[in-house]
C-alpha positions in Angstrom: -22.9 78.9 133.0 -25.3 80.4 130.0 -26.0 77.2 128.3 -26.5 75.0 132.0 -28.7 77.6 132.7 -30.9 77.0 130.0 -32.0 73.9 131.1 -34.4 72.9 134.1 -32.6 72.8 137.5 -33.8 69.3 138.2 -32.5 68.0 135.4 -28.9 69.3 134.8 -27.4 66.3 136.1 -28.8 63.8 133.9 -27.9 65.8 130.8 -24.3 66.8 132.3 -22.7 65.5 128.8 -25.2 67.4 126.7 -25.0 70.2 128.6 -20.7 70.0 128.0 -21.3 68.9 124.1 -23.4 72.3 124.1 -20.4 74.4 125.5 -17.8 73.1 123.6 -20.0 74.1 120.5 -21.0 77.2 121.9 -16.5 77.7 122.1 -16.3 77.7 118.5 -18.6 81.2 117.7 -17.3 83.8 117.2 -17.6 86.3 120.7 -18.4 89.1 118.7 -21.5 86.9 117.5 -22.6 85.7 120.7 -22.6 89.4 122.0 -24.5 90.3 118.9 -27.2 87.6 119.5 -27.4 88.4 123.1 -28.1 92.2 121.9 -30.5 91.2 119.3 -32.3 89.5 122.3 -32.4 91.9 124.8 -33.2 95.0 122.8 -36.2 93.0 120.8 -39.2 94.6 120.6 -42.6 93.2 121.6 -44.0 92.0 118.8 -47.2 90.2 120.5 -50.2 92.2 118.9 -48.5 91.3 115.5 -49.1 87.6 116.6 -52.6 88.6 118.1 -53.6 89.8 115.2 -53.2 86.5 112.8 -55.8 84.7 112.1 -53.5 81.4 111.6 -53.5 78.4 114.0 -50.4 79.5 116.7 -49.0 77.4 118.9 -47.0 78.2 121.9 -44.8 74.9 123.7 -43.6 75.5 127.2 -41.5 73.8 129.7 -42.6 73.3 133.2 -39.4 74.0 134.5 -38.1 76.9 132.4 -35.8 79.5 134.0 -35.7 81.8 131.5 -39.3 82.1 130.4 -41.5 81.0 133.0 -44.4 78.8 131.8 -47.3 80.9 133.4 -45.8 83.8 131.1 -46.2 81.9 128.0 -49.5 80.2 129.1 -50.7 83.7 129.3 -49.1 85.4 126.1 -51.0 82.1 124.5 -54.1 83.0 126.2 -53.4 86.9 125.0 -52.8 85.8 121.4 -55.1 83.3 120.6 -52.8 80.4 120.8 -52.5 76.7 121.7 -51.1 76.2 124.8 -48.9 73.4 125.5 -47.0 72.8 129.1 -43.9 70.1 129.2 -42.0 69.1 131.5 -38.3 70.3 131.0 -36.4 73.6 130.7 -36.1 76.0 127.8 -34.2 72.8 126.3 -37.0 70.8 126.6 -36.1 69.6 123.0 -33.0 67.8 124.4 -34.9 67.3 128.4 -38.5 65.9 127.3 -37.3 64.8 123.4 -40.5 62.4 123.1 -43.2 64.8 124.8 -42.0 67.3 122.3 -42.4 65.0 119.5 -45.9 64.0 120.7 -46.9 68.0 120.4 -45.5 68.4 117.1 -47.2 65.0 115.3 -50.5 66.6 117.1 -49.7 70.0 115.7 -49.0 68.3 112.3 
């Protein structure tokens, strides 16, 4: 349920046998390393005035669609930190949704 999650609702279906490819991968960890990431994750602290504070070109790549972290809260922590902003349509897996529009950001980044 994690893993479909991750990508955007509209496009679940189309990517049904990436999605299960994904999941059978996902099988293979070890749960105690899962848990461990998941912890890692949650308890995180916020490191955004680190990033604010860099003088280096940042870059921040969103998906439209993204139900874990909504684009207007990146398009903002860009704005906070000084970043290129960069909206996509897809999910948090936009690598796998939107493959080519990805692509296109990094060659410009690049």
């Amino acid at each position: 349920m994690a893993i479909s999650n991750l990508f955007a609702e509209t496009t679940r279906l189309a990517f049904e046998p990436e999605i299960e490819a994904l999941k059978e991968m996902a099988m293979q960890f070890p749960v105690q390393g899962i848990i461990a990431a998941l912890e890692g994750m949650k308890i995180r602290k916020d490191r955004t005035q680190l990033l604010k504070k860099q003088k280096f070109p940042k870059h921040l790549i969103a998906g439209k669609n993204d139900p874990i972290m909504p684009s207007e809260d990146l398009k903002q922590m860009a704005y906070n930190t000084h970043a290129f902003f960069y909206e996509i349509d897809g999910g948090h897996m936009s690598t796998i949704e939107n493959r080519t529009e990805v692509l296109e950001v990094f060659r410009k980044i690049i």
